[in-house]
C-alpha positions as CSV (number, residue, x, y, z in Angstrom):
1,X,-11.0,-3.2,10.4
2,X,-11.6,-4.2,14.2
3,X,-11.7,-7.4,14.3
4,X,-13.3,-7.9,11.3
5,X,-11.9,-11.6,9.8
6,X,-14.6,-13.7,8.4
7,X,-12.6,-14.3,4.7
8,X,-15.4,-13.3,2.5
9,X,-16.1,-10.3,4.0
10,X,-12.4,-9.2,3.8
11,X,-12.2,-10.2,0.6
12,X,-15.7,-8.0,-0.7
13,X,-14.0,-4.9,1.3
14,X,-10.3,-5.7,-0.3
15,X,-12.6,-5.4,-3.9
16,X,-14.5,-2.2,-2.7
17,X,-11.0,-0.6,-1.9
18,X,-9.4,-1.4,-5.1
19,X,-12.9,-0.6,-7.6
20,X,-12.1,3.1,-5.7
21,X,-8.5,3.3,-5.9
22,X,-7.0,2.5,-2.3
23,X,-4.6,0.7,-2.1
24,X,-4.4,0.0,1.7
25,X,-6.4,-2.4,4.2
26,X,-5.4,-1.9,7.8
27,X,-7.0,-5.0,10.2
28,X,-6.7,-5.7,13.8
29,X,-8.2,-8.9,14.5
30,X,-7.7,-11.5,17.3
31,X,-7.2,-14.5,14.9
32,X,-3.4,-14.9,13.8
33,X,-4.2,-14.9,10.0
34,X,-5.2,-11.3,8.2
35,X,-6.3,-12.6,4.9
36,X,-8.8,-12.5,2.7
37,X,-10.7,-15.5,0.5
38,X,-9.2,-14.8,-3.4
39,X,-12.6,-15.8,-4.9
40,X,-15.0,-13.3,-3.4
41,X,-11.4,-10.5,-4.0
42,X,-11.6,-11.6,-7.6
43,X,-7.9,-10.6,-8.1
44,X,-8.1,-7.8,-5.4
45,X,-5.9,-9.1,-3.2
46,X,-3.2,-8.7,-5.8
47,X,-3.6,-4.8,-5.5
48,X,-4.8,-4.0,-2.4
49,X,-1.9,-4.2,0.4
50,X,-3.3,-5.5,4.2
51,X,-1.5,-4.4,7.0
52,X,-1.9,-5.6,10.0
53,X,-1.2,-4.2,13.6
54,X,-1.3,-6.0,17.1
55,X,-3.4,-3.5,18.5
56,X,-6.5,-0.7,17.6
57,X,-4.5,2.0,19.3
58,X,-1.2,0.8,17.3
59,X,-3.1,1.1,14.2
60,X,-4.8,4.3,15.3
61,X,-1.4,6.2,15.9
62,X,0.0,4.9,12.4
63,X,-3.0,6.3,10.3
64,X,-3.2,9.3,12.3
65,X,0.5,10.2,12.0
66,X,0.0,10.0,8.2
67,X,-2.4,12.7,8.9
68,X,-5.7,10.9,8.7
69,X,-9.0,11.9,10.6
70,X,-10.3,8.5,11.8
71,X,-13.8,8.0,11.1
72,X,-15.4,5.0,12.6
73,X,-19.0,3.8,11.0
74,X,-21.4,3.2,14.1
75,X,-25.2,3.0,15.1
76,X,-26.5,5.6,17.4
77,X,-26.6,8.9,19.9
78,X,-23.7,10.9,18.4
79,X,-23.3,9.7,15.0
80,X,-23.5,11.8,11.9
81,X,-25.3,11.2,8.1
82,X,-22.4,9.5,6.4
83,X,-23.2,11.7,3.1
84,X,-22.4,14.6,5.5
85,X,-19.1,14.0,5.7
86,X,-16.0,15.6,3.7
87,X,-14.1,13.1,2.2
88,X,-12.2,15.1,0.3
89,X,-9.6,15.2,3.1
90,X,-7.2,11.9,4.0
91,X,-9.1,10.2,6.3
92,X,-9.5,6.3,7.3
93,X,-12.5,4.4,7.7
94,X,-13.3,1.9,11.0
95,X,-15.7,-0.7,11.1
96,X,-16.3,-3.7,13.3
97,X,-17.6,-6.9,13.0
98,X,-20.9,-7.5,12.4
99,X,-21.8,-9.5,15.9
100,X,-19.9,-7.3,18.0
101,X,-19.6,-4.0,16.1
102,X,-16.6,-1.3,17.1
103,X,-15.2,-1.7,20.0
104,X,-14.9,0.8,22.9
105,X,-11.5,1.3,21.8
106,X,-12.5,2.1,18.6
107,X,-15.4,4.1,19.7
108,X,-12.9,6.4,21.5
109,X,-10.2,6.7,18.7
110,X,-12.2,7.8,16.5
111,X,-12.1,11.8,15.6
112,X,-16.3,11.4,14.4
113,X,-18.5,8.6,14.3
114,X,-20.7,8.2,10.5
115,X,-24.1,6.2,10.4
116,X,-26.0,5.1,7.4
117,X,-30.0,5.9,7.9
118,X,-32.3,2.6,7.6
119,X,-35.8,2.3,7.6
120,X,-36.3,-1.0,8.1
121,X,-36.3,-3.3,11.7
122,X,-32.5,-4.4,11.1
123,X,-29.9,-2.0,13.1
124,X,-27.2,-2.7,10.8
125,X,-26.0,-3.3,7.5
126,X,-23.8,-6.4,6.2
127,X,-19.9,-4.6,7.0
128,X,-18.8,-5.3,3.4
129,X,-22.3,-3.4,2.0
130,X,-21.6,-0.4,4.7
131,X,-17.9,0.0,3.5
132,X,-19.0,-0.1,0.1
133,X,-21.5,2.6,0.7
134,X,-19.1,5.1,2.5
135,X,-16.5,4.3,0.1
136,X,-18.2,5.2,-2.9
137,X,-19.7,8.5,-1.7
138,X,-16.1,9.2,-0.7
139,X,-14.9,8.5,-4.3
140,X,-18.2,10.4,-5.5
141,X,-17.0,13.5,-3.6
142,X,-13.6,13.2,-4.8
143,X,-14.2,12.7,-8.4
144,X,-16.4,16.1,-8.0
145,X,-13.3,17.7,-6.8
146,X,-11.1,16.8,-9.3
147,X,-8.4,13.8,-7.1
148,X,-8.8,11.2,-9.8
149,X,-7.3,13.5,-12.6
150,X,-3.5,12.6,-11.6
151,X,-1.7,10.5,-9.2
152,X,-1.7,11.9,-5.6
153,X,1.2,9.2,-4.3
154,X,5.0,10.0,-4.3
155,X,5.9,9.4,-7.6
156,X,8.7,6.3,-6.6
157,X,5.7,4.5,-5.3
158,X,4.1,5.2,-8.5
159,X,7.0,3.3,-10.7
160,X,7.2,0.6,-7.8
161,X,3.9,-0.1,-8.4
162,X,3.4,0.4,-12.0
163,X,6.5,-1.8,-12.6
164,X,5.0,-4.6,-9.6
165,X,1.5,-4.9,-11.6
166,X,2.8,-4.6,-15.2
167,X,5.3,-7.1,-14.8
168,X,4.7,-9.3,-12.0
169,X,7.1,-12.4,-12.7
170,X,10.0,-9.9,-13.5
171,X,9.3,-7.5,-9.8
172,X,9.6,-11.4,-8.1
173,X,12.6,-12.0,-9.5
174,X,14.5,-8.9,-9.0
175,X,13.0,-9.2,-5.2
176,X,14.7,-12.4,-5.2
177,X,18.2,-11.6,-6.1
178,X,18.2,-8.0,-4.3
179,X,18.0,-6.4,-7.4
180,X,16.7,-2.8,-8.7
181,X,13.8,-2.5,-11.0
182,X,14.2,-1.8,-14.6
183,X,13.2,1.6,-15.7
184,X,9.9,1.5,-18.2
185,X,9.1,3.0,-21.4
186,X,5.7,5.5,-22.1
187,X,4.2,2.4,-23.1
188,X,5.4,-0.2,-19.6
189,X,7.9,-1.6,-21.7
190,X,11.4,-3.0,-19.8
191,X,14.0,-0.7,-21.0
192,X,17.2,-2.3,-22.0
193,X,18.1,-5.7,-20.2
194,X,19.6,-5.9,-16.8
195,X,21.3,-9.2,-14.8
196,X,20.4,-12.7,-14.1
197,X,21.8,-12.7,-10.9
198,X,23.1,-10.6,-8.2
199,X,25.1,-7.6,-9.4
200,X,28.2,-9.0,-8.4
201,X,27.5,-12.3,-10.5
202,X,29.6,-12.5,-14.3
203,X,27.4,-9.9,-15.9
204,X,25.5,-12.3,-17.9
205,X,21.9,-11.1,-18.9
206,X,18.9,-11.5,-20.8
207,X,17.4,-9.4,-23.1
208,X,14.5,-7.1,-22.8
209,X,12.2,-9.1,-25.1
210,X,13.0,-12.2,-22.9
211,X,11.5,-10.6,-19.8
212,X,8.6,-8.9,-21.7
213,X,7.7,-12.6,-22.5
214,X,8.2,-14.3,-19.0
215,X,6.4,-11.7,-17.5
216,X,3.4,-12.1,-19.2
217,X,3.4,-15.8,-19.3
């Protein structure tokens, strides 16, 4: 997101993100605060990570060293049919904010440049709507092709995570006090019990059912 900071359209993109399975929000913005308003996210913000970087070509250089082509949603001489594009491979999405739109930095990062066709007088859609849009022709495509049938992410971000939304109260805690996460069970039950306190504290601990109740309130 260049620049994009207006709190309920972060939050409607945050939602988008997570109702497709991604997990990540990058944002440049000139404002000190990335964030997003937790009504419009309805919970979103919960799931969906923002990162922010001081600079587009900063976050440019991150994403593309992960191996992303960067794909920048724009009006124009140049562009291509969104729908004409191949999701299937990593790739990140740019868009602007809606009075200023991308920026020449952005313009010039990106590896293509996607439009979405409008018949109407209007130039440009809200940025939430034209994320949505892309987004879900991206998950469309990779549905077809088979990406949603098993996880895709290293497999000890797969526990961290699984462990951080299944038990949120627990995660905090063992943050806290520097401690390791308990394995899980086939069913996200805590395994066994593991310290109060730091691991060089007297050993005293609570039980399994203990944190399965504090953890779900």
């Amino acid at each position: 997101m260049d620049n994009v900071h207006k709190p309920h359209n972060l939050s409607a993109i945050a939602r988008t993100c997570d109702a497709v399975g991604i997990g990540e929000v990058h944002g440049v913005s000139a404002s000190e605060t990335f964030r997003t308003w937790r009504r419009g996210a309805s919970g979103a913000q919960r799931w969906v990570q923002r990162i922010g970087h001081r600079s587009l070509e900063l976050a440019a250089r991150t994403l593309r060293d992960r191996g992303m082509t960067l794909a920048a949603a724009d009006i124009g001489h140049g562009t291509v049919d969104y729908r004409d594009v191949d999701y299937t491979r990593p790739f990140a999405l740019i868009v602007g904010a809606e009075l200023d739109g991308l920026s020449d930095l952005s313009r010039e990062a990106a590896d293509l440049r996607l439009s979405i066709p409008m018949a109407g007088m209007v130039e440009s859609l809200n940025v939430s709507v034209a994320v949505a849009l892309v987004l879900f022709e991206a998950r469309y495509q990779r549905d077809c092709a088979g990406l949603y049938d098993k996880p895709r992410i290293p497999d000890t971000t797969y526990r961290r995570l699984l462990f951080e939304w299944a038990h949120p109260q627990v995660a905090a805690h063992c943050r806290r006090l520097g401690l390791a996460y308990p394995e899980l069970d086939e069913t996200g039950d805590i395994v066994g019990s593991f310290p109060r306190g730091r691991p060089s504290d007297d050993g005293d601990t609570t039980t399994h059912q203990q944190h399965r109740t504090s953890s779900h309130g």
